[in-house]
C-alpha positions as CSV (number, residue, x, y, z in Angstrom):
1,X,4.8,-42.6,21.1
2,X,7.2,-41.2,18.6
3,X,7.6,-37.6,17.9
4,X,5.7,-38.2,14.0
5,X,2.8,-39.8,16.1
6,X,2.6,-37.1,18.6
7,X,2.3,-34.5,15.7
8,X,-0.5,-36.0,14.5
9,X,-2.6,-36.1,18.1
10,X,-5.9,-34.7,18.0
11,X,-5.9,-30.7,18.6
12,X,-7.3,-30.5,22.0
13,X,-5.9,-28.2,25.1
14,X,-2.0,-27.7,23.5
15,X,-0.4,-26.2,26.9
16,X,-1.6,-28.1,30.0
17,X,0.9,-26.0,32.6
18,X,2.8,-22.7,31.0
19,X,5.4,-23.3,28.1
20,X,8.5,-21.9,28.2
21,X,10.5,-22.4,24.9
22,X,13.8,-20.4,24.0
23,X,14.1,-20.0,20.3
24,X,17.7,-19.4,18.9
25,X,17.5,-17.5,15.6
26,X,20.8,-17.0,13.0
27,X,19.4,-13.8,12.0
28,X,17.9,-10.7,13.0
29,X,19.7,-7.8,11.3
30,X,20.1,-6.9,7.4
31,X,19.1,-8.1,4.3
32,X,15.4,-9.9,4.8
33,X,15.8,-13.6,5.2
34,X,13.9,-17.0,5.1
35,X,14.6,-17.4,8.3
36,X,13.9,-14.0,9.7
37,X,10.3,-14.1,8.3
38,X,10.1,-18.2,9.9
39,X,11.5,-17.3,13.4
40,X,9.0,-14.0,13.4
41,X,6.0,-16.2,12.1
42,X,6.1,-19.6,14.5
43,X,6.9,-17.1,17.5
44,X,4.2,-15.1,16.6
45,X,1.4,-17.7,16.0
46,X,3.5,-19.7,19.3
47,X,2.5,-16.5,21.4
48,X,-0.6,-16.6,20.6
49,X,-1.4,-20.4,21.9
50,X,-0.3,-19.0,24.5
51,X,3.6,-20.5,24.8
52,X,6.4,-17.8,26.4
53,X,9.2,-17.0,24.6
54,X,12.3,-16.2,24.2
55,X,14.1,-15.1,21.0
56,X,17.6,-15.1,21.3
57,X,19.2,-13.5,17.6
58,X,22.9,-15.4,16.8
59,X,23.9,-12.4,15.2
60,X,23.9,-9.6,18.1
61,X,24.3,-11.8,20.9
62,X,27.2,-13.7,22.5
63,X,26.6,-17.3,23.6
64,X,27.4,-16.0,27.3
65,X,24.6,-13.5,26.9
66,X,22.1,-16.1,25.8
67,X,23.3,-18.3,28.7
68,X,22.5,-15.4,31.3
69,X,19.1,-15.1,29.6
70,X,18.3,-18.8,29.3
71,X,19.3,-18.8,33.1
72,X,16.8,-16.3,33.8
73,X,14.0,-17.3,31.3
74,X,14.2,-20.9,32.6
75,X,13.1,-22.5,29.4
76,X,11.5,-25.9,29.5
77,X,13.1,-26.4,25.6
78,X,15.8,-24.6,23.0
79,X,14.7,-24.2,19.6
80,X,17.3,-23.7,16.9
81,X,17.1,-22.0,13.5
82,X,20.0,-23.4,10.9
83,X,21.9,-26.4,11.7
84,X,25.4,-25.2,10.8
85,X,24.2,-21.5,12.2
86,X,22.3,-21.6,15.4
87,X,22.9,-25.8,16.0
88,X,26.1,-24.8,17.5
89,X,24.9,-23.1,19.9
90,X,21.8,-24.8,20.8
91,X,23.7,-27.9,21.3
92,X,26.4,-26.2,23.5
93,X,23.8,-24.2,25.8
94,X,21.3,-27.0,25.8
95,X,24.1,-28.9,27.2
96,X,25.1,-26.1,29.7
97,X,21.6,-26.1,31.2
98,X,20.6,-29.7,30.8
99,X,18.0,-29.0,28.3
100,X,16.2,-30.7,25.2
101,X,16.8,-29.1,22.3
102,X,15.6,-29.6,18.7
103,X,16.7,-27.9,15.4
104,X,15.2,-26.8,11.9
105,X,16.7,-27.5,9.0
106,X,15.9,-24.5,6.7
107,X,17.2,-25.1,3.7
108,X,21.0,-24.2,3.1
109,X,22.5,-26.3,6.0
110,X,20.9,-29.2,4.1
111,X,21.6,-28.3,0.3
112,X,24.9,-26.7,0.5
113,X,27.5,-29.1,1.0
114,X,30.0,-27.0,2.6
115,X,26.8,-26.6,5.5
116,X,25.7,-30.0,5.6
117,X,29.4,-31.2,6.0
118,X,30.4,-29.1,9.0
119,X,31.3,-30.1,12.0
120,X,28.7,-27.8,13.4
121,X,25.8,-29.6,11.2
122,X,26.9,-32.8,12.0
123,X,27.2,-33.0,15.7
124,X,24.1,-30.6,15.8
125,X,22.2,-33.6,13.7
126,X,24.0,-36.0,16.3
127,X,22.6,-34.4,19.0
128,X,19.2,-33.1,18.6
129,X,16.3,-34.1,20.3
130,X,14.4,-34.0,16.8
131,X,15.1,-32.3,13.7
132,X,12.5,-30.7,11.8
133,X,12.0,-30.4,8.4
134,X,9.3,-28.9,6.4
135,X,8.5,-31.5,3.8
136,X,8.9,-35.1,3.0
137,X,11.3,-34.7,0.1
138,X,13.7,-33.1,2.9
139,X,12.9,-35.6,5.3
140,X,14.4,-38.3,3.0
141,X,17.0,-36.5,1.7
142,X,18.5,-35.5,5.2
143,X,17.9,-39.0,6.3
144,X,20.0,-40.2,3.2
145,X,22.9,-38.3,4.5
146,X,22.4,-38.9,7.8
147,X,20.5,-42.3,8.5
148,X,21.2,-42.6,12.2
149,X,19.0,-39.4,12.4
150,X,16.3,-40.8,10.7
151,X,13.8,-41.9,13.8
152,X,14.1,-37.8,15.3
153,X,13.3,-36.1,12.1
154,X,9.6,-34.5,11.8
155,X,8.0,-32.9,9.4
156,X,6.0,-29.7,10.1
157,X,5.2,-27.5,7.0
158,X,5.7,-23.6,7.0
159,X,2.9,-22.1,7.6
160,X,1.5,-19.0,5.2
161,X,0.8,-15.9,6.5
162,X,-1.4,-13.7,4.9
163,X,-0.2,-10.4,4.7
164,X,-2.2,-7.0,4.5
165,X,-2.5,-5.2,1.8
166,X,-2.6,-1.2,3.4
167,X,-0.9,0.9,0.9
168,X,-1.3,1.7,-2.9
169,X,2.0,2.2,-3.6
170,X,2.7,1.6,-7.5
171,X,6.4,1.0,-6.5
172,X,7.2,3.4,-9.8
173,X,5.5,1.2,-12.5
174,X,3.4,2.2,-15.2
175,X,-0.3,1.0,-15.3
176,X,0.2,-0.9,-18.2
177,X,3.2,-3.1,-17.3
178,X,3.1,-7.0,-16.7
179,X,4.8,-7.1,-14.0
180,X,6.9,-10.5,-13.5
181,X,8.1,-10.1,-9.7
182,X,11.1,-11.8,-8.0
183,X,11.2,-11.4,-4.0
184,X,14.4,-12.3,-3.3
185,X,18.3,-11.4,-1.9
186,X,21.0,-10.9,-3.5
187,X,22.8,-14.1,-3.5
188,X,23.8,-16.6,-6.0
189,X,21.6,-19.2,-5.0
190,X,18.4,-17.1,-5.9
191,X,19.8,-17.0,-9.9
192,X,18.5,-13.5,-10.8
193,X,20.5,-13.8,-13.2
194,X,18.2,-16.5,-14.7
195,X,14.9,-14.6,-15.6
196,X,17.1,-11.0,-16.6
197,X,19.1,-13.2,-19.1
198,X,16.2,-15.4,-20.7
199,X,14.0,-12.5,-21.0
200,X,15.6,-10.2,-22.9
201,X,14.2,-11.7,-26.5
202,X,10.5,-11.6,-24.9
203,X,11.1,-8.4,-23.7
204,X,11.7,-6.9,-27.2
205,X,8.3,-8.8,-28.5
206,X,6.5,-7.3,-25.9
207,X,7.9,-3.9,-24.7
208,X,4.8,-4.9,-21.3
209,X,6.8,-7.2,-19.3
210,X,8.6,-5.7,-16.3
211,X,10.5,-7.8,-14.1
212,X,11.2,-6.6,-11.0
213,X,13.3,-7.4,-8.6
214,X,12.6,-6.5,-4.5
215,X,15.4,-7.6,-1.7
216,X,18.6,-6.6,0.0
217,X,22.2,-7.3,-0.6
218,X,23.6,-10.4,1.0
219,X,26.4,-11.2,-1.6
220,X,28.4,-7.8,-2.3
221,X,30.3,-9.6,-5.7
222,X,26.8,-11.0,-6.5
223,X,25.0,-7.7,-6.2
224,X,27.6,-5.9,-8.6
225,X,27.1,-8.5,-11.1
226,X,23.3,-8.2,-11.5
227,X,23.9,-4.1,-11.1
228,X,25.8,-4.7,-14.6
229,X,23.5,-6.7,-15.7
230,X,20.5,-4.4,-15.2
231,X,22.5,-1.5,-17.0
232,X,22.0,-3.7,-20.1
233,X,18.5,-4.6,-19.6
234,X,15.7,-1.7,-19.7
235,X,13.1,-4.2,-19.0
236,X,14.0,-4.7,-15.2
237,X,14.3,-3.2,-12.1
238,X,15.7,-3.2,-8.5
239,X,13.3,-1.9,-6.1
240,X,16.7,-2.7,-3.1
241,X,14.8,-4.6,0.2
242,X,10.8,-2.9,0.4
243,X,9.8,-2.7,4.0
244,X,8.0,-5.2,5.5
245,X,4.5,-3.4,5.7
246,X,4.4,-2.9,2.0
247,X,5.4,-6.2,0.9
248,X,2.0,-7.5,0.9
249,X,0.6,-4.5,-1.8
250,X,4.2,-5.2,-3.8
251,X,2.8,-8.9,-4.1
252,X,-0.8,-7.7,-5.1
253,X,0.8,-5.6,-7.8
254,X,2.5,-8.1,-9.6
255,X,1.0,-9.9,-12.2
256,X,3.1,-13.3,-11.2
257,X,5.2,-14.1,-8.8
258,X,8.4,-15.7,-9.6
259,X,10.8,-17.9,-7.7
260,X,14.2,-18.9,-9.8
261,X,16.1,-20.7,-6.8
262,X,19.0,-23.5,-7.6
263,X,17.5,-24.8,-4.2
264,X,15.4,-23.6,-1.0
265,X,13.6,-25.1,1.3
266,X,9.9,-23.8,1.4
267,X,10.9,-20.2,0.1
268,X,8.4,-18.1,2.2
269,X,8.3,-15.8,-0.3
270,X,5.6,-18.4,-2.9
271,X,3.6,-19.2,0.1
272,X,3.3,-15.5,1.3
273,X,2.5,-14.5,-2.8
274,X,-0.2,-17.8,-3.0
275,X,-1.8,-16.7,0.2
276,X,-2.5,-13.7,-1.4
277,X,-3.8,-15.1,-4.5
278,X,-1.2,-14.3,-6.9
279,X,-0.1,-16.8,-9.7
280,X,3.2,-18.0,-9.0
281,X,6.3,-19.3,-11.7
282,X,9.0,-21.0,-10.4
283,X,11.7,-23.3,-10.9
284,X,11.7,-27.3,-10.9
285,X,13.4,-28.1,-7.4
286,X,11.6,-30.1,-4.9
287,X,10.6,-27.2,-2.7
288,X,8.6,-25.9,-4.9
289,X,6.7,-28.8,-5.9
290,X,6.0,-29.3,-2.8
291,X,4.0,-26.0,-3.2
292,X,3.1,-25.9,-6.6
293,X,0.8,-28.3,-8.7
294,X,1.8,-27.9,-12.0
295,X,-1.0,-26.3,-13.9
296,X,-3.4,-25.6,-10.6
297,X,-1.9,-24.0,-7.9
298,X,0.6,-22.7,-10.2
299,X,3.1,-22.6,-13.3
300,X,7.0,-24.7,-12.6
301,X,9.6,-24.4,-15.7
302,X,12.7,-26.4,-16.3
303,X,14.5,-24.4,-18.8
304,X,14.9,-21.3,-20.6
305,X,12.1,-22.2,-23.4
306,X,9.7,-23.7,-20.7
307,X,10.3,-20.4,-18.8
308,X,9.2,-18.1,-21.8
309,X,6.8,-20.2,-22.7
310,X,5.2,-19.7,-19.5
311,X,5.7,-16.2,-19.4
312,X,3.9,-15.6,-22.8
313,X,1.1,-17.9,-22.0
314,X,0.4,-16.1,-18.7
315,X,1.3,-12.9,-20.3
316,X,-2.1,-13.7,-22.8
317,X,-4.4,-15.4,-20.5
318,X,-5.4,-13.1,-17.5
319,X,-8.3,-15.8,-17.0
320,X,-5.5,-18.4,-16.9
321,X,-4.0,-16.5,-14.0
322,X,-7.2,-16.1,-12.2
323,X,-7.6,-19.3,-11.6
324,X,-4.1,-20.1,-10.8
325,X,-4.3,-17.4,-7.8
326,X,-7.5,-18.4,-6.8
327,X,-6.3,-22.3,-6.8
328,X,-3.1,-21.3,-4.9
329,X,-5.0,-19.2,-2.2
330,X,-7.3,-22.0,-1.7
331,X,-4.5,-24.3,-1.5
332,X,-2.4,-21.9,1.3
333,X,-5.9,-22.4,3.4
334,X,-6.1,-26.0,3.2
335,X,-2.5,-26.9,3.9
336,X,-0.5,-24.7,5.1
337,X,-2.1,-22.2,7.8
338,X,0.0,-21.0,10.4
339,X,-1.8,-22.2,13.1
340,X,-1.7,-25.6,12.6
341,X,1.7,-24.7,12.0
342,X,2.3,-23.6,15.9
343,X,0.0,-26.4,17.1
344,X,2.6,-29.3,15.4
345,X,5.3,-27.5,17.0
346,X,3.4,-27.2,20.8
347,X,2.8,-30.7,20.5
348,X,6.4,-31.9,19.3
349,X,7.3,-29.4,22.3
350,X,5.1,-31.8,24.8
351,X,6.3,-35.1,23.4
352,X,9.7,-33.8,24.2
353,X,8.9,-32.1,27.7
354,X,6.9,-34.6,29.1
């Protein structure tokens, strides 16, 4: 049976003896990251089929620390997060302990070519047991680069959590405001710059829109640049990173989401936004399609005009974004719920165990 075939088993009794699985995570600190809110979402939903775990954060500990705790633990599996960031040392401890180990590709180890090209990525890719990724159109692209690989990589889509909605917060904007919000860090690949530049001449035609930007600072030269660039347009705003607990009522406040990416993965931040309901606008990359259906579950852009365009259309049409959100949530149900999400992974997990 290959690993594709054994995701696709029937969901009967997931753990037949107790599952233990060590998950190695690049981040845990800082700025809010994809791969914070990914690690924190399979664990949780893994917990709850009733797999042990152990999250060991790349960031705060040393590989000999994780080694004492993998001793200790006595994992049946290691799980990295990040080829180039946590393959490194899933590969080496895996090794150490005689272990399986699989890794997810999340995005930048795949689309940046200074990540895909390391030495760390590629002997990680060598190596792995499987490599996950979370949509076809990855799938094939990280088999065009490396082809050898091709037989070990699964698909398993993110799944999308639905987050509460506890506070009513107005996060400092007026009643009246169309709010256009971006969830994302500050980092060049997210191009904030994109939507502050190219809505300046809406902005003057309709003194509503609001775009508001919410995340941390991961880029330090990035962040000044988009500080300067907010001095020179009263129509936006930084909210810096929101805490977690009020993301949910920041989403349910905006009148659409945006994404403006120059490339992600499945950017958690659409499928957290479409669980809710909320008409999304974002960018022509692959990810996103894989997400949005033009014109049902959502709005995608390719330019500048295409982007206004869709921003005064959706600006006019309330109904129009009514039935965007309500296609989008329906959509989140259908094909991307966080349990089934935990159950592909328990039974890649099995194939792999024995």
């Amino acid at each position: 049976m290959t690993h594709e075939d054994a995701c696709l088993q029937p969901a009967v009794s997931f753990i037949l003896t107790a599952m233990r699985i060590a998950i190695i995570s690049p981040y845990s600190i800082g700025p809010l990251r994809g791969n914070i809110i990914t690690v924190k979402r399979i664990g949780k939903f893994l917990g709850k089929s009733g797999v042990e775990l152990l999250i060991l954060p790349a960031d705060t500990l040393s590989a000999a620390e994780m080694e004492r705790q993998l001793v200790s633990f006595a994992p049946n599996l290691i799980h990295g997060f990040h080829a180039r960031y946590s393959g490194g040392l899933a590969r080496h401890l895996a090794e150490r302990l005689n272990l399986p180990f699989v890794i997810t590709i999340t995005g930048s180890d795949l689309h940046d070519p200074l990540l895909r090209n390391h030495s760390d990525t590629i002997r990680t890719i060598e190596a792995a047991r499987a490599i996950i990724c979370f949509n076809d159109n990855e799938k094939s692209e990280l088999s065009g680069y490396f082809p050898q690989a091709l037989n070990r990589i699964v698909v398993i889509s993110q799944g999308a959590e639905l987050l509460p909605v506890t506070s009513v917060e107005n996060f400092g904007l007026a009643e009246d405001a169309f709010v256009l919000l971006l969830p994302a860090a500050l980092r060049p690949v997210k191009q904030i710059e994109f939507p502050l530049q190219a809505l300046a001449p809406l902005a003057r035609r309709c003194p509503a829109i609001r775009l508001v930007i919410a995340g941390g600072v991961i880029d330090q030269d990035y962040a000044a640049t988009i500080r300067a660039m907010l001095c020179g347009a009263p129509y936006a705003t930084w909210l810096g990173e929101i805490p977690r607990e009020q993301i949910g009522a920041l989403y349910s406040r905006a009148d659409v989401v945006l994404n403006c990416s120059r490339f992600e993965s499945m950017p958690n931040t659409l499928l957290e936004a479409m669980a809710l309901g909320r008409p999304v606008l974002a960018a022509d990359i692959p990810a996103n399609r894989a997400l949005i259906r033009d014109g049902d579950t959502g709005l995608l852009y390719h330019d500048v005009d295409s982007f206004c365009d869709s921003v005064a259309r959706l600006a006019k049409n309330a109904g129009l974004r009514t039935v965007l959100g309500q296609h989008a949530g329906e959509f989140m149900r259908e094909r991307f719920s966080p349990q089934i999400e935990a159950e592909e992974h328990i039974r890649l997990y099995q194939a792999l165990i024995g």
